[in-house]
C-alpha positions as CSV (number, residue, x, y, z in Angstrom):
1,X,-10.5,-5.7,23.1
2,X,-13.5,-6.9,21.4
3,X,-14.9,-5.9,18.0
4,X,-17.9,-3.7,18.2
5,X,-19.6,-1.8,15.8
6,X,-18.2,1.8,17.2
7,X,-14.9,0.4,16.7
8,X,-12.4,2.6,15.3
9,X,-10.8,1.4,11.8
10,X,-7.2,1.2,13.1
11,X,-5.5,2.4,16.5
12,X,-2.1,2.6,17.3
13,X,-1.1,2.9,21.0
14,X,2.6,4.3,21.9
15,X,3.3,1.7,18.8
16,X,7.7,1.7,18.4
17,X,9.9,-0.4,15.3
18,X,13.2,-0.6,15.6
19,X,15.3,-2.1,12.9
20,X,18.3,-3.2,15.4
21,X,19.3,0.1,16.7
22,X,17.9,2.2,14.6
23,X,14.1,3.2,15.5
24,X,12.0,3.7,12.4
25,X,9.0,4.5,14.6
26,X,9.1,6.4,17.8
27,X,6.0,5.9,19.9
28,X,3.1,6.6,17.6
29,X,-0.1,7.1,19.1
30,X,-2.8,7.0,16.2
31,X,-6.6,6.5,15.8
32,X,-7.8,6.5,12.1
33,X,-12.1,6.6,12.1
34,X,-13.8,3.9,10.0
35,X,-14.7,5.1,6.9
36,X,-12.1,8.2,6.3
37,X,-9.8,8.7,4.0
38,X,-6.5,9.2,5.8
39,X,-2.6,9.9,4.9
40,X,0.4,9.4,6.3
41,X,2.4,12.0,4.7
42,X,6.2,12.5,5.0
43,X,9.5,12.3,3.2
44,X,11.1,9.5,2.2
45,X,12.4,7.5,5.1
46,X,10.1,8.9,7.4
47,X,8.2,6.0,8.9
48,X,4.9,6.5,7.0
49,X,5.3,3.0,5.2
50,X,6.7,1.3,8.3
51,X,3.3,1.9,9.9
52,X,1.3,1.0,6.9
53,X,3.5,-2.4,6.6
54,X,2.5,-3.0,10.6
55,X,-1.1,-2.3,9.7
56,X,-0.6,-4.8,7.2
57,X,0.9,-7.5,9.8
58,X,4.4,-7.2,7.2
59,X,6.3,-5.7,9.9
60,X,5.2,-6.3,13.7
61,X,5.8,-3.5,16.6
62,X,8.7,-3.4,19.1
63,X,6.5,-2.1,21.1
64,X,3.2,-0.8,22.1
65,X,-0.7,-1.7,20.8
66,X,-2.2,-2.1,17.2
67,X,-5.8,-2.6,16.7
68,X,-7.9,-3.0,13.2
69,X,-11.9,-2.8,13.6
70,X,-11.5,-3.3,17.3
71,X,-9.6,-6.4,17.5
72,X,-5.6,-5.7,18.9
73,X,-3.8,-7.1,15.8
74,X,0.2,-6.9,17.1
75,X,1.0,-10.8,16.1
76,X,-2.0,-11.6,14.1
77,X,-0.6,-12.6,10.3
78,X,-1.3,-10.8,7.2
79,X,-3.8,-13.1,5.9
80,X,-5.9,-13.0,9.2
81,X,-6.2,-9.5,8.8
82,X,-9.3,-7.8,7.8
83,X,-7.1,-5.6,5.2
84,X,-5.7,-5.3,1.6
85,X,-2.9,-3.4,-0.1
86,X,-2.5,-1.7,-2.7
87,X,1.2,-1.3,-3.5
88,X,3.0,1.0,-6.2
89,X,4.4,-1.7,-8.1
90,X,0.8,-3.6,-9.1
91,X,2.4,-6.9,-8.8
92,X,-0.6,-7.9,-10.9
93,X,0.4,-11.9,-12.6
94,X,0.5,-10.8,-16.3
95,X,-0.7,-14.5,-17.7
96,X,-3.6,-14.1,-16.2
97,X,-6.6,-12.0,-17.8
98,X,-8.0,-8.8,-15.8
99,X,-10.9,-10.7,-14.2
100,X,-8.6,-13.8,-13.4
101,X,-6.4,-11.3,-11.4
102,X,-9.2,-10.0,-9.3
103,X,-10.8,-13.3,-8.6
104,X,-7.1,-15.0,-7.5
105,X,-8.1,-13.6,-3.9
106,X,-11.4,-15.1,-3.8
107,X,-10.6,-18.5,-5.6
108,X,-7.6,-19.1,-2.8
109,X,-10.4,-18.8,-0.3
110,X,-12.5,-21.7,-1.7
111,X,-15.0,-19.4,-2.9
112,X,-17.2,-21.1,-5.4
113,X,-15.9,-20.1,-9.0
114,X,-19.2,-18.7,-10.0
115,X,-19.5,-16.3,-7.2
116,X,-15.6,-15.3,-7.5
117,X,-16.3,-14.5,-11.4
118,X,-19.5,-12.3,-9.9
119,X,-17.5,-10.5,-7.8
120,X,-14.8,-9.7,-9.8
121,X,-17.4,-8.4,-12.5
122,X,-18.9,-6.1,-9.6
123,X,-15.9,-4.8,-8.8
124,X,-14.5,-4.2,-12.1
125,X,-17.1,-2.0,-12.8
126,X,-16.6,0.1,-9.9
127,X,-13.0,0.9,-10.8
128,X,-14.7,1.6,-14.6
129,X,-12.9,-2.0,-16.5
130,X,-15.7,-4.3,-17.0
131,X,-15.1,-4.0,-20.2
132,X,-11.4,-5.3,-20.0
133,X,-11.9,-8.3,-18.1
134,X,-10.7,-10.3,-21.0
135,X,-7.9,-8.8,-21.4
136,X,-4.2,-9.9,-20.1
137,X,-2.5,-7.3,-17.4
138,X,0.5,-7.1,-19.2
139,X,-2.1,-5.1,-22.5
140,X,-3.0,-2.4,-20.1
141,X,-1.8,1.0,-19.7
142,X,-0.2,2.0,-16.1
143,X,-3.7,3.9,-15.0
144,X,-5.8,0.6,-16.0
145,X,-3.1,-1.8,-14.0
146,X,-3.5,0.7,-11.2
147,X,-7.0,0.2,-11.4
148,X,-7.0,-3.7,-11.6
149,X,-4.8,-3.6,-8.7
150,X,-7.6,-1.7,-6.7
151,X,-10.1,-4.2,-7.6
152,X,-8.1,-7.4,-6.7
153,X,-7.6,-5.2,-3.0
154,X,-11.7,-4.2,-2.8
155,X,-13.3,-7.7,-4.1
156,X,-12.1,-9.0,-0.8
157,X,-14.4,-6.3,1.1
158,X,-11.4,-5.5,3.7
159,X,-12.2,-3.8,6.6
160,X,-9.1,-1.3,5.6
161,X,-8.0,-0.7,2.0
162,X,-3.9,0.5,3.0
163,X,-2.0,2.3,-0.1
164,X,1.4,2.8,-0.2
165,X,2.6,5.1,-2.9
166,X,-0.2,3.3,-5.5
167,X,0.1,6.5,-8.0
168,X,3.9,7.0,-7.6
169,X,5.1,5.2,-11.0
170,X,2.2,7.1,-13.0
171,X,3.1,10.5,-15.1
172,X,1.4,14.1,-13.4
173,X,-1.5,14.2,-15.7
174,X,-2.5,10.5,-15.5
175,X,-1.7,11.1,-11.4
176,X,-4.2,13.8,-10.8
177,X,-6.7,12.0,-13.1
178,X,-6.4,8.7,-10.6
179,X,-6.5,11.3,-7.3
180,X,-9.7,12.0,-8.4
181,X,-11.2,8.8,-9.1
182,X,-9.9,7.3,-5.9
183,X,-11.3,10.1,-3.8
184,X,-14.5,9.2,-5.7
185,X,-13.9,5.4,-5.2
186,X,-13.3,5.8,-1.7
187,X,-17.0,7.5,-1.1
188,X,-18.8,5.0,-3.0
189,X,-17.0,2.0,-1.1
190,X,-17.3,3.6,2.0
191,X,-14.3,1.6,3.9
192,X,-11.5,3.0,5.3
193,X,-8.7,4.2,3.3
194,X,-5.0,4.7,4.6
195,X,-2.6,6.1,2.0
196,X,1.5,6.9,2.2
197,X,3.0,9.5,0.1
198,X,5.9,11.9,0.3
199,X,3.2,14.2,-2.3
200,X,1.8,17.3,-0.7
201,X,-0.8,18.0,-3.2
202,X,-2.2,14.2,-3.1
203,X,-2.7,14.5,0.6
204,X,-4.5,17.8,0.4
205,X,-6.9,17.3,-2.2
206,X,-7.9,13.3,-1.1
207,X,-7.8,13.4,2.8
208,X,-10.3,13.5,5.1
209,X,-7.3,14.1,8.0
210,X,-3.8,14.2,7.5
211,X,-0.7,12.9,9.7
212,X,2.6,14.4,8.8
213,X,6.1,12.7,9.6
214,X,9.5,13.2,10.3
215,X,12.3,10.9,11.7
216,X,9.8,8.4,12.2
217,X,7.2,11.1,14.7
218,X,4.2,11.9,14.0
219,X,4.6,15.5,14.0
220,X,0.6,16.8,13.8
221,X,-2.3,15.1,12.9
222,X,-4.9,17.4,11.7
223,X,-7.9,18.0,8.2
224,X,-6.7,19.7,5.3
225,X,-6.8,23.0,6.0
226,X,-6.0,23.1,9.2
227,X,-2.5,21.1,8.4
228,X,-1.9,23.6,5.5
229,X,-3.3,27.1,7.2
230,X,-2.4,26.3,10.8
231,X,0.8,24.5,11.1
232,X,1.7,23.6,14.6
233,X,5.4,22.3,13.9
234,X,8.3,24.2,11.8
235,X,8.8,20.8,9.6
236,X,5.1,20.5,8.7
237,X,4.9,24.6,7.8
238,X,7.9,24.2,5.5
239,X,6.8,20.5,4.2
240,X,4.1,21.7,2.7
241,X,3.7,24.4,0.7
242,X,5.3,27.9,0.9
243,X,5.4,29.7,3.9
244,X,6.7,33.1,5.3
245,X,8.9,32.4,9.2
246,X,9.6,35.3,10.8
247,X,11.5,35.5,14.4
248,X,8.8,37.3,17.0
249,X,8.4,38.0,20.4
250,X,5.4,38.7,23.0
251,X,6.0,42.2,23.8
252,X,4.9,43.6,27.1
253,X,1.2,44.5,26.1
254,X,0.6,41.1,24.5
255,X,1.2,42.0,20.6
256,X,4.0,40.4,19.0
257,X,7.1,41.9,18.0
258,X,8.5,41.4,14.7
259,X,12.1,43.4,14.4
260,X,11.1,46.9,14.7
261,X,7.2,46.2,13.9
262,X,4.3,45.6,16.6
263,X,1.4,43.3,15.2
264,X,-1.7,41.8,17.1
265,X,-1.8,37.9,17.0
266,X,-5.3,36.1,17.5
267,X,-4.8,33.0,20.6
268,X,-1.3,34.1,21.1
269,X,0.1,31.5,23.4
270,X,3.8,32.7,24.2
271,X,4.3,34.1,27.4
272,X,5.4,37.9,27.6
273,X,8.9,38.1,26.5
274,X,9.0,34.6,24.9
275,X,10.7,34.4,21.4
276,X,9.0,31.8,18.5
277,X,8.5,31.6,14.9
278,X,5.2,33.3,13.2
279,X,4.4,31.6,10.1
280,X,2.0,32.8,7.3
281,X,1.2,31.8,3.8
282,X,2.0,34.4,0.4
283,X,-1.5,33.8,-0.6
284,X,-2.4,35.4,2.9
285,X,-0.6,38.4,2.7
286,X,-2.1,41.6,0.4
287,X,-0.4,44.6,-1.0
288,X,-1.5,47.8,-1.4
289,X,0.1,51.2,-2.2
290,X,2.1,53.1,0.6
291,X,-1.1,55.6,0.5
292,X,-3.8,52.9,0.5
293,X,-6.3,52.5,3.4
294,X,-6.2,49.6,4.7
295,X,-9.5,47.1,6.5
296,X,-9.8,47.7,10.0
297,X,-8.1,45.1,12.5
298,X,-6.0,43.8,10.3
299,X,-1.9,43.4,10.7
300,X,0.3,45.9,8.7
301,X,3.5,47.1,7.8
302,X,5.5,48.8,5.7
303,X,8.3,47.2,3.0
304,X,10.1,47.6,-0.2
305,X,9.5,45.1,-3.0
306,X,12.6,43.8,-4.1
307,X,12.1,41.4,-6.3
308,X,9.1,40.1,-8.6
309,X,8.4,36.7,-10.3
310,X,5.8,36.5,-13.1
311,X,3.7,33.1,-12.8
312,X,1.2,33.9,-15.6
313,X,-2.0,32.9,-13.3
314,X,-0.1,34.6,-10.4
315,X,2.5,37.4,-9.3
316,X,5.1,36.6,-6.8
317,X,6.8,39.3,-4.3
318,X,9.1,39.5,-2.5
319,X,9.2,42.4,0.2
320,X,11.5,43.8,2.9
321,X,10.4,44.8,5.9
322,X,10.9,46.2,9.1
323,X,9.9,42.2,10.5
324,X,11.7,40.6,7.6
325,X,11.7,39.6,4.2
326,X,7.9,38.5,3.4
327,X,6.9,36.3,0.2
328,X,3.5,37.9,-1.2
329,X,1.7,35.9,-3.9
330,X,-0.8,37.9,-5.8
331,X,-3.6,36.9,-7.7
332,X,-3.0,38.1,-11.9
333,X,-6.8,39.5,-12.3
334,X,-7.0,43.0,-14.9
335,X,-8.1,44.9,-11.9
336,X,-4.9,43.8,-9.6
337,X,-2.3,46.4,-9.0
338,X,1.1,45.5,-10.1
339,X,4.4,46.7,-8.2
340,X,7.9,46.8,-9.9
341,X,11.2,46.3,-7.7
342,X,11.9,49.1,-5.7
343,X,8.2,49.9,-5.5
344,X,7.0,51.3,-1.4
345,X,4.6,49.1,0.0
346,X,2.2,48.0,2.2
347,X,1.6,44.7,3.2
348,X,-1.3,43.2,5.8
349,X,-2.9,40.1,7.1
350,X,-5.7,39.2,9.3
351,X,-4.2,38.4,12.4
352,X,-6.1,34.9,12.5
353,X,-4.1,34.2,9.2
354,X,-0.6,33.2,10.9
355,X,0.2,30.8,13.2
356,X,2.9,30.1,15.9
357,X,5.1,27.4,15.4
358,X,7.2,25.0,17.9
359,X,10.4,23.1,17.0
């Protein structure tokens, strides 16, 4: 394989690690696009940071194909790699000033000092620290070492900036403050960005396409919404998010059977008779009085609320039914009607809204 400049950021053909007998990663076909902004997301243990370490060139495949900007990449070294990394510890040298950090990179290359300190400067700006290039490491705040620790990875214009876990030893507010600026680093840079983390939220607000993980598969690969609205696999709907799964079957007519109710399911895929999960989010769900009318086409049934959680921004419900217990989360606005335990509902959905799952 030759580089070209159609090439794909990073592909990953039927790629396997095993750690003796244990397999870490079990045939991963992958193809990341250059210039997106793609995580691996999963629980701990998972694989994600296995494939990110054989991106890297820190690990090397059992088996199958890796490939960086076109070029297969399966025993090529880490420093022959056109890629950085950004890891959650920094590992920043904390004699050294801010700018010394970032130029390190460039000054083991034999680049002239001049054009190092240039760089740096460039770079330091675009992560908002050219003012602290002065400073030593070990003076900044966890957010600014994060952000030195960017720079160092981006001065050396990789190909593919990998991250693994970068905002995991940061507190919740200063974490959703760094989401954003990375999301907004990534589009000014423009390279390729692949980022592990076990966080749901991270992946969902940064990614241009997600890849979940379990027991080292790659479960479903999909954008956003898609991997949050449409879940293919029971382990990605419950990973992320909450999520109503209700036991249906494909009745004789083609609607789906859910205990003693009958709903209409759009691109229903089980064959007549065939049992599977239907999953659909609270936030999908409304409820309205017994008495109500409800919008044409959509799925309803009948249920009892038994039990309510207040949320301040949000009211939480849960409701038997005739198909099950369903999870209903309500928006708190003054012209949203409120239900107390015990209260006769209805609930409905638009059939589009749920989604069949596999094991």
């Amino acid at each position: 394989m030759t580089m070209n400049e159609s090439a794909n950021a990073v592909e990953l053909h039927g790629v396997v690690k095993k750690f003796g007998d244990v397999t870490a990663v079990n045939c991963i076909d992958l193809t990341i696009a250059d210039g997106e902004f793609f995580s691996l997301l999963g629980p701990s243990g998972c694989g994600k940071t296995t494939i990110l370490r054989m991106i890297a060139g820190f690990e090397f495949p059992t088996a199958g194909h890796l490939a960086v900007d076109g070029q297969k990449m399966e025993l090529t070294p880490p420093d022959q790699r056109p890629v950085n990394t950004v890891f959650q510890n920094y590992a920043l040298f904390p004699h050294m000033t801010v700018l010394e950090n970032v130029m390190f990179g460039l000054l083991m290359k034999k680049v002239p000092k001049d054009k190092a300190r240039e760089a740096a400067k460039k770079v330091l700006d675009q992560v908002r620290l050219g003012a602290l290039g002065e400073r030593k490491s070990s003076q900044l705040s966890g957010g600014q070492q994060q952000r030195v620790a960017l720079a160092r990875a981006l001065v050396n214009k990789p190909k593919v900036l990998l991250l693994d876990e970068p905002l995991g030893a940061l507190d919740l507010k200063l974490r959703q403050e760094m989401q954003s600026e990375l999301k907004s680093l990534h589009t000014e840079v423009g390279i390729t960005f692949v980022y592990v983390t076990h966080d749901q939220e991270e992946a969902l607000t940064m990614s241009d396409r997600i890849g979940v993980m379990s027991e080292g598969n790659l479960l479903q690969v999909d954008t956003p919404d898609r991997i949050y609205e449409h879940p293919t696999k029971r382990f990605v709907a419950d990973f992320i998010g909450e999520i109503n799964m209700l036991a249906a079957t494909v009745a004789d007519d083609g609607t789906v059977q859910l205990g003693s109710e009958q709903i209409k399911l759009d691109g229903l895929s089980p064959e007549v008779g065939q049992s599977f999960t239907l999953a659909i989010r609270p936030e999908s769900i409304d409820l309205t009085g017994p008495d109500q009318g409800v919008e044409p086409g959509l799925n309803q049934i009948s249920g009892t609320v038994t039990h309510r959680t207040y949320f301040g921004d949000a009211y939480s419900y849960d409701v038997e039914t005739g198909g099950g217990v369903l999870s209903v989360r309500c928006d708190n606005r003054p012209d949203h009607q409120r239900f107390n335990e015990g209260d006769a509902v209805k609930v409905s959905w638009r059939p589009d809204s749920s989604s069949v799952l596999k094991d």
